[in-house]
N, CA, C and O of each residue as an XYZ file, in Angstrom:
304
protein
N     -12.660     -3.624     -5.849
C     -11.311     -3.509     -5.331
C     -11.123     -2.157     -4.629
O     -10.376     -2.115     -3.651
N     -11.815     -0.926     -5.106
C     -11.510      0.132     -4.936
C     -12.315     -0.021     -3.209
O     -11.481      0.110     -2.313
N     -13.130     -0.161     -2.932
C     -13.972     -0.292     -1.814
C     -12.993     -0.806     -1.014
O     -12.659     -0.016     -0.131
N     -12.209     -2.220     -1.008
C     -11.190     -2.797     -0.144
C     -10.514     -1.860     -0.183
O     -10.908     -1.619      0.958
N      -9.591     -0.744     -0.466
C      -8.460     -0.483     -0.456
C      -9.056      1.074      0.149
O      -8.383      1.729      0.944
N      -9.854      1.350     -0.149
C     -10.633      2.132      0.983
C     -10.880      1.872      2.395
O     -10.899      2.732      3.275
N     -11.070      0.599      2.547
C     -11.772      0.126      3.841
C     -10.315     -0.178      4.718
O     -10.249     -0.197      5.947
N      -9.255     -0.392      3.845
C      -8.008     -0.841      4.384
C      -7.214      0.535      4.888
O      -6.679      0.900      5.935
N      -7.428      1.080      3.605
C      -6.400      2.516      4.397
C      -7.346      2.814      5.535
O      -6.860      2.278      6.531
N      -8.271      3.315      5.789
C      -9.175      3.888      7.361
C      -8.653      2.894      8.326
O      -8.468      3.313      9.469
N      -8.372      1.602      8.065
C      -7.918      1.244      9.323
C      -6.699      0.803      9.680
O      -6.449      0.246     10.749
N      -5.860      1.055      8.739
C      -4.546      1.600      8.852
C      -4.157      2.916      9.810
O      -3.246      3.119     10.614
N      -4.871      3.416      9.510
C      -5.209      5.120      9.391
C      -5.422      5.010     11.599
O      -4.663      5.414     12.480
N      -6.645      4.360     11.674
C      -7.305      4.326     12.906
C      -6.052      3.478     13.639
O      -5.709      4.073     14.661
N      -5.455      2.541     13.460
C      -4.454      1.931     14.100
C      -3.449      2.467     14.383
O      -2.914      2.261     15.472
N      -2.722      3.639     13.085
C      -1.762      4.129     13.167
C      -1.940      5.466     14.591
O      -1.105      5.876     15.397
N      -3.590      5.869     14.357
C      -3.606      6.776     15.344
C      -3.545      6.658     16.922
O      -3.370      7.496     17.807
N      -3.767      5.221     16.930
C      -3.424      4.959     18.427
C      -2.655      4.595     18.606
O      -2.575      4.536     19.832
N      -1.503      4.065     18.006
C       0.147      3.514     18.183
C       0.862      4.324     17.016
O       1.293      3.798     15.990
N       0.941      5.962     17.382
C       1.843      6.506     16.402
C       3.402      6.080     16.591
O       4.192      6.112     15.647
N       3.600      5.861     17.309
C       4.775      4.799     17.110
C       5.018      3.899     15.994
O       5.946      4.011     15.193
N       4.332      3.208     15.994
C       4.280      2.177     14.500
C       4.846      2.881     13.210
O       5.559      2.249     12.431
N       4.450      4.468     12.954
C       4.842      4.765     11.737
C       6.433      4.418     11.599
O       6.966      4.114     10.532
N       6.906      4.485     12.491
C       8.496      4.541     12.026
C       8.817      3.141     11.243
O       9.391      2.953     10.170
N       8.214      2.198     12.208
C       8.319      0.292     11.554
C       7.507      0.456     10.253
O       7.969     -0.112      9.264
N       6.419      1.119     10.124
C       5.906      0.614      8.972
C       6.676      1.594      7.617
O       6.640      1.317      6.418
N       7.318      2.732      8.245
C       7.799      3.454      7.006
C       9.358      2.733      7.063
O      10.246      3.585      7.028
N       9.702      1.742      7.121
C      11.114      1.463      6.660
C      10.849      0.153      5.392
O       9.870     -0.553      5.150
N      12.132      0.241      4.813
C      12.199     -0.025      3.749
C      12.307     -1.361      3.361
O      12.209     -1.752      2.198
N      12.519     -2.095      4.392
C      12.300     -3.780      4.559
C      11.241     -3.802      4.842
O      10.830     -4.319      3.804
N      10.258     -3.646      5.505
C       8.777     -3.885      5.561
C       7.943     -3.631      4.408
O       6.905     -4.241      4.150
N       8.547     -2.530      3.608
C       7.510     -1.871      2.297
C       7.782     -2.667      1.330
O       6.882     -3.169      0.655
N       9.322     -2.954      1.069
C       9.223     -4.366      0.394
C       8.989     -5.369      0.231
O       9.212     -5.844     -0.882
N       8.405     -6.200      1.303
C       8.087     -7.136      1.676
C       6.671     -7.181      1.250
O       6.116     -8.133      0.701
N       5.934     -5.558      1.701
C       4.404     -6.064      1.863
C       4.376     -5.707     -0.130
O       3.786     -6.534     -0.826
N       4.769     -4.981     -0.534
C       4.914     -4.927     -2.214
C       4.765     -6.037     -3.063
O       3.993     -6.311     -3.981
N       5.850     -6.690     -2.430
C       6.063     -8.370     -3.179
C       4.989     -9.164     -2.954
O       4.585    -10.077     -3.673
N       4.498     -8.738     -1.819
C       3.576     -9.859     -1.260
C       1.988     -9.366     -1.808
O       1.070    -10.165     -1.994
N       1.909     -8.175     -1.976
C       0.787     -7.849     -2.655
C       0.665     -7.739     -4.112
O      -0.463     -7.600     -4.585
N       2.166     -7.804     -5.237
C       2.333     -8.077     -6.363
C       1.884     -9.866     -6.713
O       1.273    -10.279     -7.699
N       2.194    -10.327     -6.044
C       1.484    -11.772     -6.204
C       0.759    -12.371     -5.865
O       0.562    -13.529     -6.235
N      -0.179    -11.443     -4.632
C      -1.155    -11.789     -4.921
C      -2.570    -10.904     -5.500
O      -3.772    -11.005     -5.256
N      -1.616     -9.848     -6.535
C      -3.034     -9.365     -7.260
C      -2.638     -9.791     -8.754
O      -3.236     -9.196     -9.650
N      -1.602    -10.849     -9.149
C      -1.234    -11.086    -10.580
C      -1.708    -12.340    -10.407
O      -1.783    -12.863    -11.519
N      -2.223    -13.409     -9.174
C      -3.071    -14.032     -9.245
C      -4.480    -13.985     -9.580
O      -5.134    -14.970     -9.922
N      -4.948    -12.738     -9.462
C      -6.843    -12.955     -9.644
C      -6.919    -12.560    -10.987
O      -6.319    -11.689    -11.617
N      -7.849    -13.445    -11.324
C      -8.562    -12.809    -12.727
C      -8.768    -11.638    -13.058
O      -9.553    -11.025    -12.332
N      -8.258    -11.005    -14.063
C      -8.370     -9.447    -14.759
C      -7.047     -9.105    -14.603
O      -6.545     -8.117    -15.140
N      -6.244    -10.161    -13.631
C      -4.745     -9.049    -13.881
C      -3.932    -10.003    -14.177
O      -2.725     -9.788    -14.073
N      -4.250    -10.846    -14.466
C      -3.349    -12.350    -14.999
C      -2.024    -11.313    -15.747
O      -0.919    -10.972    -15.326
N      -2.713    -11.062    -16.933
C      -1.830    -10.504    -17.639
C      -1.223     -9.257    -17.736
O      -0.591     -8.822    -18.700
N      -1.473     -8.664    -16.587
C      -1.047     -6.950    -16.274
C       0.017     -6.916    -16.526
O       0.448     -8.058    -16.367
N       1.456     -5.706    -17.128
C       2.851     -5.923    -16.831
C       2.717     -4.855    -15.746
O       2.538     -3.662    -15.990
N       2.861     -5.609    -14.024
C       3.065     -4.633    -13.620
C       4.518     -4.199    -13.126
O       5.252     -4.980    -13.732
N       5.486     -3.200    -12.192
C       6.652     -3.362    -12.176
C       6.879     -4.027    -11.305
O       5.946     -4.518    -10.670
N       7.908     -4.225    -11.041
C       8.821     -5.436     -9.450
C       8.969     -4.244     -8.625
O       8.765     -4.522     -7.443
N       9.341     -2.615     -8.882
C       9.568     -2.242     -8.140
C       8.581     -1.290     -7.539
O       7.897     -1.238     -8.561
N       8.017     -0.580     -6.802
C       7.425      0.742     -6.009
C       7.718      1.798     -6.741
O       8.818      2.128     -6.298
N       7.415      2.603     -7.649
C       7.868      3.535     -8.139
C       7.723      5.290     -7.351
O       8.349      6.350     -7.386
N       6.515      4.738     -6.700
C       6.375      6.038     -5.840
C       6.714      6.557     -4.472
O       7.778      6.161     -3.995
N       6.018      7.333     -3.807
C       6.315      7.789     -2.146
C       6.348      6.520     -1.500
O       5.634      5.733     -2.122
N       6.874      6.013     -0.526
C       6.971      5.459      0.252
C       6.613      5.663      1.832
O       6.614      4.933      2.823
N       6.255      7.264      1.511
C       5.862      7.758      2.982
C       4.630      7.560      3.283
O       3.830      8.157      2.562
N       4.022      6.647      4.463
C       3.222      6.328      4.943
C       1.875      7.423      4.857
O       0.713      7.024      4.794
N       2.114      8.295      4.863
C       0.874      9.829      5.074
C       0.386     10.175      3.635
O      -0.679     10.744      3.400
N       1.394      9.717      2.588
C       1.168     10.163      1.742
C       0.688      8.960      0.838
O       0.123      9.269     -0.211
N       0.869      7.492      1.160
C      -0.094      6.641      0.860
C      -1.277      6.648      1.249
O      -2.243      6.362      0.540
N      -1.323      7.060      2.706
C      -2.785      6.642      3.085
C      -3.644      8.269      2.794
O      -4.865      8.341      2.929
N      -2.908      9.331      2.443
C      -3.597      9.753      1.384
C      -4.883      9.627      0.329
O      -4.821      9.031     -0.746
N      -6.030     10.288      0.839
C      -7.764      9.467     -0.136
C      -7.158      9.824     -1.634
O      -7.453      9.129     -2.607
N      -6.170     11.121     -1.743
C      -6.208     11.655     -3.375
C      -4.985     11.208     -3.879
O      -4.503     11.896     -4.779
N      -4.229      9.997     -3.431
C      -2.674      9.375     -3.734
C      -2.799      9.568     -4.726
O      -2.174     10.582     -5.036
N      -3.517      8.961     -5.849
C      -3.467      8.492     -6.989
C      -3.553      9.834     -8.098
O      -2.723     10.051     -8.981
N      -4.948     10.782     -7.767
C      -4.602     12.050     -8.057
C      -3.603     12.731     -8.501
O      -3.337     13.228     -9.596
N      -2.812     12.662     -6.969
C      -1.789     13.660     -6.582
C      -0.547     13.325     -7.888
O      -0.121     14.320     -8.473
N      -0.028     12.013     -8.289
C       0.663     11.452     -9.335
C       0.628     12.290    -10.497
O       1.200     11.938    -11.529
């Protein structure tokens, strides 16, 4: 998992750098919710997290720079 979510931020990262424009759409708060929900169900679908409690809500930054951040998780 950790490898995907590696491979995903860099090209987040590479996309965002050629349409810095985009940050503004992707840092608002209807889009982050959306992709949240949508990635809460589908990682409480795969095996190993059946039973996770995880929350409904985002508890952290929401700022785009500081997700795609390599030491996010660290930094917490």
């Amino acid at each position: 998992m950790e490898i995907t979510i590696d491979r995903t931020r860099f090209e987040i990262i590479g996309i965002l750098s050629q349409s810095p424009s985009l940050k503004n759409y992707v840092n608002s708060d209807e889009l982050f919710e959306e992709a949240f929900a949508l990635a809460l169900r589908t990682v409480t679908k795969k095996q190993g997290y059946k039973n996770v409690d995880f929350p409904n809500m985002w508890q952290f930054s929401r700022d785009i720079d500081n997700i795609l951040n390599i030491d996010f998780w660290k930094i917490l």
